[in-house]
C-alpha positions in Angstrom: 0.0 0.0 0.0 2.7 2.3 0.7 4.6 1.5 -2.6 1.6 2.4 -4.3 1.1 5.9 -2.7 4.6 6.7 -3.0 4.6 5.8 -7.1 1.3 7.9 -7.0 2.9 11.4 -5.2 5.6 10.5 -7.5 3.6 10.8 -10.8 1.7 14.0 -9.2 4.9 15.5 -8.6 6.2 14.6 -12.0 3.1 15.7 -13.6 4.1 19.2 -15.6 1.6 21.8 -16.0 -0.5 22.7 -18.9 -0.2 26.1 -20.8 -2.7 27.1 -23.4 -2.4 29.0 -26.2 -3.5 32.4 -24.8 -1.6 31.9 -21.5 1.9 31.4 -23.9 0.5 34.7 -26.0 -0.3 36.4 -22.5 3.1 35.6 -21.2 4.5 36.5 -24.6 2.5 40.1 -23.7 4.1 40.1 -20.2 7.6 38.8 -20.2 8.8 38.8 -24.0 12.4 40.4 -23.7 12.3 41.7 -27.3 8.3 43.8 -26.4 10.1 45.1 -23.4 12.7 46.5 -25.1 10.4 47.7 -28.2 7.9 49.3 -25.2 11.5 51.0 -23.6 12.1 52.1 -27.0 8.6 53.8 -27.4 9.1 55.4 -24.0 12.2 57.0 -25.3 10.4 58.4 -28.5 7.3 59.9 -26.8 10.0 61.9 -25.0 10.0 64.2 -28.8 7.2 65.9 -27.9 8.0 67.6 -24.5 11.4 68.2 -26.2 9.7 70.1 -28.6 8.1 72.1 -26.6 10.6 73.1 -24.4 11.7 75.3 -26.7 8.3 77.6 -27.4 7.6 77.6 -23.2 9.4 80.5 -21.0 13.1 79.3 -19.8 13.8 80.9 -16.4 16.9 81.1 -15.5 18.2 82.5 -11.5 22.0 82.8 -10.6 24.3 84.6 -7.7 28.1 85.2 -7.2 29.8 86.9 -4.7 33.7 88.3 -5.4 35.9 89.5 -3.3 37.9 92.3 -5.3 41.2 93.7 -4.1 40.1 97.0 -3.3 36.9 99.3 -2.9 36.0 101.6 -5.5 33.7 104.8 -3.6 32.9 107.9 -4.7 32.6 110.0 -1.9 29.8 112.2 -1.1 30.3 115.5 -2.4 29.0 117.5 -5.8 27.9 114.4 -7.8 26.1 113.1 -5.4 25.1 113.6 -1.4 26.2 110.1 0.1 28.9 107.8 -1.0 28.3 106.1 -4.1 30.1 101.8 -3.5 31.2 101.7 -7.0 33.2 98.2 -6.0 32.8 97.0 -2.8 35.5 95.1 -1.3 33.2 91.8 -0.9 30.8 92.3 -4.2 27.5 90.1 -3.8 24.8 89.5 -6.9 21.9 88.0 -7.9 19.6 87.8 -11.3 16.6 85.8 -12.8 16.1 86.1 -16.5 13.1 84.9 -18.2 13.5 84.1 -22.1 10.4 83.6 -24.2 9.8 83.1 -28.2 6.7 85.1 -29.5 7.2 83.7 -33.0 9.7 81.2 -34.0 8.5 79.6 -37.4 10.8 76.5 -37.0 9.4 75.3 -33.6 5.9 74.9 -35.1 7.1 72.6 -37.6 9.5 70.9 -34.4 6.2 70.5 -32.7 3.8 69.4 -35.1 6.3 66.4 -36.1 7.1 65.4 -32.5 3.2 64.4 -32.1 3.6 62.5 -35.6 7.1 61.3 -34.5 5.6 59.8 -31.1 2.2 58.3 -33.5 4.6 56.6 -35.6 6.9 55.1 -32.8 3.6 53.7 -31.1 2.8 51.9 -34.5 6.4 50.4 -34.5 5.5 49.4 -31.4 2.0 47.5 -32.6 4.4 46.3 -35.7 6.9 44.8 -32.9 4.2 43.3 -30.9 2.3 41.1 -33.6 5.4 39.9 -35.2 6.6 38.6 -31.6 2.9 37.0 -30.8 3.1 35.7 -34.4 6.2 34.2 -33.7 4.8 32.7 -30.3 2.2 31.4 -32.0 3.7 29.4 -34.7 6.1 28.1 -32.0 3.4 26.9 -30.0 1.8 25.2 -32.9 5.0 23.3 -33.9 5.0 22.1 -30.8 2.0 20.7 -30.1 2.0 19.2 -33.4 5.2 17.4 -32.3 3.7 17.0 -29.3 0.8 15.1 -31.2 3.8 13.4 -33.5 5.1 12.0 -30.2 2.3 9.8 -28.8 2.5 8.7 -32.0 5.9 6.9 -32.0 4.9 5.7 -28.3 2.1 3.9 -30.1 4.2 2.7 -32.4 6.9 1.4 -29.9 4.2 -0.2 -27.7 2.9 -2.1 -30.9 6.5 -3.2 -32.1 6.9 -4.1 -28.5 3.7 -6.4 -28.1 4.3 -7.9 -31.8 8.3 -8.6 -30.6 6.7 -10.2 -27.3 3.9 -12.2 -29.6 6.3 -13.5 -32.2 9.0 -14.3 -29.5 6.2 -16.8 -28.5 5.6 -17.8 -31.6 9.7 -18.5 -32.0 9.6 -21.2 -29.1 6.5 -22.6 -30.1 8.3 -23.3 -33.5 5.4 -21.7 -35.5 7.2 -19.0 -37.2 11.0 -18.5 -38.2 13.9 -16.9 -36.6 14.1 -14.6 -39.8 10.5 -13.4 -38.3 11.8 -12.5 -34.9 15.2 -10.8 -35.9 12.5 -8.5 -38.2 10.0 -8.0 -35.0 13.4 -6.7 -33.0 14.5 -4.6 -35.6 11.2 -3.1 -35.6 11.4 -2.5 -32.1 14.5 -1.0 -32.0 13.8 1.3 -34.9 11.0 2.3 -33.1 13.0 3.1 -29.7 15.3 5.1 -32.2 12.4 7.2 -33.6 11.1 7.9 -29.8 14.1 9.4 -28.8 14.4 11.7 -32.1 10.8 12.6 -31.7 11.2 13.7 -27.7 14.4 15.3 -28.5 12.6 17.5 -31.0 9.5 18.2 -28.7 12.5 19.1 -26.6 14.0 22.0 -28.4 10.6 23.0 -29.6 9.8 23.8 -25.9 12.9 25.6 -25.3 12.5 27.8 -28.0 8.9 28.6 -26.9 9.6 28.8 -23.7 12.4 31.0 -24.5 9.5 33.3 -26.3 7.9 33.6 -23.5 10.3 33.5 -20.5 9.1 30.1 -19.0 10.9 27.1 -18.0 10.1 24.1 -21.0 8.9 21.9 -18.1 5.3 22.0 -19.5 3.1 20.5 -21.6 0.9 21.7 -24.5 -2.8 22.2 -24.6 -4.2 21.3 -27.8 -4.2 25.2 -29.7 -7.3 26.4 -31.1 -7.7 25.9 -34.9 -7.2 29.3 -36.4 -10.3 31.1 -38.2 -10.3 33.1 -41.1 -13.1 35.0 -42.8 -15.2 32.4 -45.0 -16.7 34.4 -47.9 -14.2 37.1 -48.2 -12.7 37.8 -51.4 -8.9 37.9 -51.8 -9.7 42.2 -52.4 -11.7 42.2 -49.5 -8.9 40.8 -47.2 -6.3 43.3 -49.3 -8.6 46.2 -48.1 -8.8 44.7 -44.6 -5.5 44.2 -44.2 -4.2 47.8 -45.5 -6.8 49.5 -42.9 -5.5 47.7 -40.1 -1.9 47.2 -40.4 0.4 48.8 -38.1 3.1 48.9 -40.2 1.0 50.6 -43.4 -0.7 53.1 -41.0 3.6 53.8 -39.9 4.4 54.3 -44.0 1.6 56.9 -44.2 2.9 58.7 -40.6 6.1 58.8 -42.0 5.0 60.3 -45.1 2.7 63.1 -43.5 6.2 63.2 -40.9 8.3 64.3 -44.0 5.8 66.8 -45.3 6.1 68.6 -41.9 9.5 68.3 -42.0 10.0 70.3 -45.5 7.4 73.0 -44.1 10.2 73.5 -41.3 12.8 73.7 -43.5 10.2 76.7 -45.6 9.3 78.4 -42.4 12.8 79.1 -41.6 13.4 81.0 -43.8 10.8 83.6 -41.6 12.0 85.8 -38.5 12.0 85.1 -35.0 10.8 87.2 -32.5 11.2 86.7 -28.8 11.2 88.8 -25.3 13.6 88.4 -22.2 13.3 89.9 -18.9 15.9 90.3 -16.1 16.1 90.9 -12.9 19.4 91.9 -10.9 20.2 92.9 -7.3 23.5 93.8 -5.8 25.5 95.2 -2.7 26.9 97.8 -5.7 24.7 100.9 -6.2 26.6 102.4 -9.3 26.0 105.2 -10.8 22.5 104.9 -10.2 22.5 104.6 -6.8 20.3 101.7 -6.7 21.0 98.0 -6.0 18.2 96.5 -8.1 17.7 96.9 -12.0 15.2 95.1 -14.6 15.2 95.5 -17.8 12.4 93.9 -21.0 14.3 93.3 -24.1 12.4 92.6 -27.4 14.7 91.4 -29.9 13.8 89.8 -33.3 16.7 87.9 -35.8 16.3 87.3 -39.5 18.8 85.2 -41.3 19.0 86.7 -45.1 21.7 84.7 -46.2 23.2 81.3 -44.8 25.7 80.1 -47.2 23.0 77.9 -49.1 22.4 75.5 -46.3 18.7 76.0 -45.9 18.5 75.1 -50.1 20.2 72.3 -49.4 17.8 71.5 -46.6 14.9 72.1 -48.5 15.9 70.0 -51.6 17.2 66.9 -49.1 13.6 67.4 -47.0 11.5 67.3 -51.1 13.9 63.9 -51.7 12.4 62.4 -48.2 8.8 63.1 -49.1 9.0 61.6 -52.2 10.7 58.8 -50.6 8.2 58.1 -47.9 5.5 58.3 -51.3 7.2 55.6 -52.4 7.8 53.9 -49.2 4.0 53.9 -48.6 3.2 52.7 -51.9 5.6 50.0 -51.3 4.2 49.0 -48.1 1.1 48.7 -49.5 2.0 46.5 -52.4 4.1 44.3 -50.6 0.5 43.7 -48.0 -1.5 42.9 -51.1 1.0 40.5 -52.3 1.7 39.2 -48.6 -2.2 38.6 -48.5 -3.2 36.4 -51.9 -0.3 34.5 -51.3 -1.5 33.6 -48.1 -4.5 32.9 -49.3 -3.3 30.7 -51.9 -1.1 28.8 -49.4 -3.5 28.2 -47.1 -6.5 26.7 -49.9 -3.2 24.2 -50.6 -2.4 23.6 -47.3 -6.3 22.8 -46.7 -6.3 20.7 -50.0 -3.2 18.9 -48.5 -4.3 17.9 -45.5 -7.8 17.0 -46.9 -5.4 14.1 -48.5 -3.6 13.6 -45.3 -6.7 13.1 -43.6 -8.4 10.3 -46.7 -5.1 8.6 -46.4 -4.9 8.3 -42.4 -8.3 6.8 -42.6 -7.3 4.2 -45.1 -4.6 3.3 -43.2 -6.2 2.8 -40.2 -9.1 0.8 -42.1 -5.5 -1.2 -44.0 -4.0 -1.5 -40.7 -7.3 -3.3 -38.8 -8.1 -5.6 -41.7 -4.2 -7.0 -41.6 -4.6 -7.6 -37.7 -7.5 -9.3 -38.1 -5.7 -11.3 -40.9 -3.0 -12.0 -39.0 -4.9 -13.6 -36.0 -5.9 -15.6 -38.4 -3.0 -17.2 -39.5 -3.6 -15.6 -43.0 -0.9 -12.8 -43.2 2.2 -13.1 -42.2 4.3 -10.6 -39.8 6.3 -8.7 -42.6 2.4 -7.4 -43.6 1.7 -6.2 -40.2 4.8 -4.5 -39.6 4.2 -2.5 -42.7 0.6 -2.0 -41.9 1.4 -0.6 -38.6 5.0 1.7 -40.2 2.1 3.2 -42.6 -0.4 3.9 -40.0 2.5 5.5 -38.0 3.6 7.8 -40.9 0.0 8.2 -41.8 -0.6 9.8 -38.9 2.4 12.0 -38.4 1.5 12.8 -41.9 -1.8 14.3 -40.8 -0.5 16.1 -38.0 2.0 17.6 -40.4 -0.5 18.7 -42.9 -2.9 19.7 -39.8 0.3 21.8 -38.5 0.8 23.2 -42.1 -2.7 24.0 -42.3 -2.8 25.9 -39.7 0.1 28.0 -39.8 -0.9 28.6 -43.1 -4.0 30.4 -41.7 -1.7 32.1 -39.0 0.1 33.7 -41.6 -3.2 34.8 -43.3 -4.5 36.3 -39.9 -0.6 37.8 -39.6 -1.2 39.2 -43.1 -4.3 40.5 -42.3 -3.1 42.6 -38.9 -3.5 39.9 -36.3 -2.1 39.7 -33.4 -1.5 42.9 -31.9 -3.8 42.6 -29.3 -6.0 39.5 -28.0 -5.2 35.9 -28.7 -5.0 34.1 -31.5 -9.2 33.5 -31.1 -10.2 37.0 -30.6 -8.2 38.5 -32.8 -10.4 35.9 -35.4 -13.6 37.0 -34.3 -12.5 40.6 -35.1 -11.9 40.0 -38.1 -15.0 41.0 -39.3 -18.8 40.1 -38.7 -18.3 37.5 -42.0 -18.9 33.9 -41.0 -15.7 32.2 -40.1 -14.3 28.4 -41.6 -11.9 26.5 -39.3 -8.6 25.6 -40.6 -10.0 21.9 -38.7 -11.7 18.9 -40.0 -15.1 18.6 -39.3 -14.4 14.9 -37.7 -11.5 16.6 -35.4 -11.8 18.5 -32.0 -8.7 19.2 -30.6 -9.9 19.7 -27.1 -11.4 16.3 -27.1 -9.4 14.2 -29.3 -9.3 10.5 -29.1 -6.6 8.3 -29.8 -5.7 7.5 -33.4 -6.3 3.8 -32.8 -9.8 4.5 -31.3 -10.7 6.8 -33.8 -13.3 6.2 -36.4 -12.5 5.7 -39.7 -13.2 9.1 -41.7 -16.1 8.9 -43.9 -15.8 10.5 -47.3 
C-alpha cells in the first residue's frame, strides 16, 4: 500500500503543468524580452514631444556670485552726489533671474507638429513589434504541439512493435514462425525506440525555443491550440482592403509620409524671423551710478537670417527627396500587403487541399491496418504485412498532423497578413476579423480539445 502511494505522489509530482495558447500569447505580452525592449524604446520616443516644446515655453533662469575684489572703489559724497556712491565694494554680492520667451519662432511649429507624428509613428512600431513577436509565439506553439501530437504517436508505435516482438518471440519457441520473423520484430522495435528518442528530442528544443519566447521554463506541456479562423466568404480584395486598414506597419508608411511633409514645411518656415522677449532681474551690494541696488530690464529682440551660405536650399531639396521617398515607401508598403495577402491565401487553400489528403489517407490506413490484424490472427498474413501496416499507419498519422500543422500555420500567416495579433489571442483576434462567418482551418471529424486516440478513432467517412 505504501509502494503504491509513493509511485502515486511520485507521478503528481512529475506531472508538468498545462499552458494554453493564450496563457503562452499572455506571457508573450508580459515577459517577451524583445516587447520590453520595443515598449523601452517607445518610451524613449514619446520623449519628442515635450522636447519640442521646451523650446516655445518660457526658460527661467536664476544665478548669484559673490567676489571678493582687491580694493573698494567709492565715490565720496560731495558734488555728484550727497552720500557715497560703492562703485566696488570690497566683498561684491549678486543676484539675477532672466526669463527668455519666443513670440514667434517659425521653426518650432514645424518641431512640434512632427514630435506628435514622430511619437504616432513610434507607437505603431511598437504594434508592428508586438504582432510579429505574438506571431512568432504562436507558430512556436503550434509546432509544438503538433510534435507533441507526433510523439504519442511513436509511443504507439513502440508499444505495438513491442507487443508484436513479445507475440512473435512466443511464436519462435512454439516453433510456428521462423527466426528470420523475430530478428525483423526486434529490428522493428528497435527502430521504433530510435524514432522515440528523435521525436522527444525534437518536442525538446521546440519547448525551449517557446519557452524561451515567452520566459518560461520548458517543463510544460501543451494544450491542444485552437484551430485558427479566417473569414469564410471574403474575397482575396476584400482581405487586401482589410489588411491595409489595419496594419500597423501601413498606417507607420503613411505617418512617416505626412512626418516628412512637416519636415519640408520647417525647413520653408525658416526662412521667416523670429521674434522673442527676455526679462531680467538683478540685485547687488553695488549701487553704481544709479544709486540703486536693483535693476530690470524687458528686451524685445527679433533675428532674420538673409543669407546662410545655401544650407537652408540644401535642406529644402534633401527634406523634397524624403517626401517623395516616404510616397514611395508607402506605396511599397502597400504592395508588398497585397502581395503578402493572396499569397497567403493561396497557401492556405493548398495547405487545406493537402491535408484533406492527409486526412483520406490516415483513414485508409487505419481501415488497411485493422483488416491485416484481423488477418494476421488468423494465420492468413504473415508478420512482414503487419509490420508494414502498422509503419504506414504510423507515418499516416504523423503525416496528418503535419499537414494539420501546415494547415494551420498557413492560416496564422493569413490572420498575420491581415493585422492579427496585436492585441488579444489568437481566437479574438479571429472574431475581429469582421462580422463574416468564419471556416476552421480543422476537419469537421477533429476537436482538438477532445481528441481521441488514433487507434480509437473512427474511420473518416468521405
Amino acid at each position: 500500500m505504501s509502494t503504491l502511494l509513493a509511485l502515486s505522489l511520485s507521478a503528481a509530482l512529475a506531472a508538468a503543468p498545462v499552458l494554453s495558447l493564450d496563457e503562452a500569447l499572455e506571457s508573450a505580452r508580459q515577459q517577451n524580452l524583445d516587447l520590453k525592449i520595443a515598449q523601452e524604446r517607445f518610451e524613449q520616443a514619446s520623449l519628442a514631444t515635450r522636447r519640442a516644446w521646451a523650446g516655445y515655453l518660457p526658460t527661467i533662469s536664476v544665478g548669484a556670485s559673490i567676489t571678493r575684489n582687491n580694493v573698494a572703489a567709492v565715490i565720496p559724497a560731495g558734488p555728484i552726489a550727497p552720500v557715497d556712491i560703492v562703485i566696488q565694494p570690497l566683498i561684491q554680492q549678486g543676484a539675477q533671474a532672466e526669463v527668455r520667451q519666443a513670440i514667434i519662432a517659425p521653426q518650432l511649429w514645424a518641431a512640434i507638429a512632427a514630435s506628435y507624428k514622430a511619437v504616432k509613428l513610434a507607437e505603431l512600431n511598437t504594434q508592428t513589434a508586438r504582432r510579429q513577436v505574438l506571431f512568432g509565439v504562436a507558430q512556436a506553439y503550434y509546432g509544438a504541439a503538433a510534435q507533441q501530437e507526433a510523439l504519442r504517436a511513436q509511443e504507439r508505435l513502440l508499444e505495438l512493435t513491442q507487443a508484436r516482438e513479445k507475440d512473435t518471440q512466443a511464436r519462435f519457441d512454439a516453433g510456428t514462425v521462423t527466426r528470420v520473423a523475430l530478428l525483423r520484430a526486434q529490428l522493428d522495435r528497435s527502430r521504433a525506440e530510435q524514432d522515440l528518442v528523435r521525436a522527444k528530442n525534437a518536442l525538446a528544443g521546440l519547448k525551449l525555443a517557446l519557452g524561451t519566447l515567452i520566459q518560461k521554463e520548458p517543463d510544460f506541456d501543451l494544450a491542444p491550440p485552437p484551430e485558427p479562423q479566417v473569414p469564410a466568404q471574403a474575397s482575396p480584395d476584400d482581405l487586401v482592403n482589410q489588411a491595409i486598414q489595419e496594419r500597423s506597419d501601413v498606417q507607420a508608411a503613411e505617418v512617416g509620409l505626412k512626418l516628412t511633409r512637416i519636415n519640408k514645411t520647417g525647413v520653408i518656415l525658416s526662412y521667416l524671423p523670429t521674434l522673442g522677449v527676455t526679462g531680467a532681474y538683478r540685485i547687488a551690494n553695488a549701487a553704481g551710478f544709479t544709486g540703486q541696488n536693483e535693476t530690470w530690464a524687458i528686451t524685445f529682440g527679433a533675428s532674420w537670417t538673409l543669407f546662410d551660405g545655401g544650407l537652408r536650399e540644401a535642406n529644402l531639396s534633401e527634406a523634397s527627396s524624403r517626401v517623395r521617398e516616404a510616397t514611395v515607401s508607402q506605396q511599397l508598403a502597400q504592395a508588398r500587403v497585397k502581395e503578402e495577402v493572396r499569397r497567403s491565401k493561396l497557401d492556405l487553400e493548398n495547405a487545406l487541399a493537402n491535408r484533406s489528403k492527409a486526412e483520406e489517407a490516415l483513414g485508409l490506413a487505419r481501415e488497411s491496418n485493422r483488416l491485416t490484424d484481423v488477418s494476421f490472427q488468423a494465420g492468413v498474413a504473415t508478420y512482414l504485412e503487419v509490420a508494414d501496416a502498422n509503419t504506414s499507419l504510423t507515418n499516416a498519422e504523423v503525416g496528418f498532423v503535419s499537414e494539420r500543422l501546415q494547415a494551420s500555420l498557413a492560416a496564422l500567416r493569413l490572420l498575420n497578413a491581415m493585422g492579427s495579433f496585436e492585441s488579444g489571442s489568437v481566437r479574438k483576434d479571429a472574431a475581429a476579423l469582421g462580422a463574416q462567418p468564419g471556416v476552421s482551418t480543422q476537419p469537421a471529424q477533429q476537436q482538438p480539445a477532445q481528441q481521441p486516440a488514433p487507434e480509437q478513432q473512427p474511420t473518416p467517412q468521405k
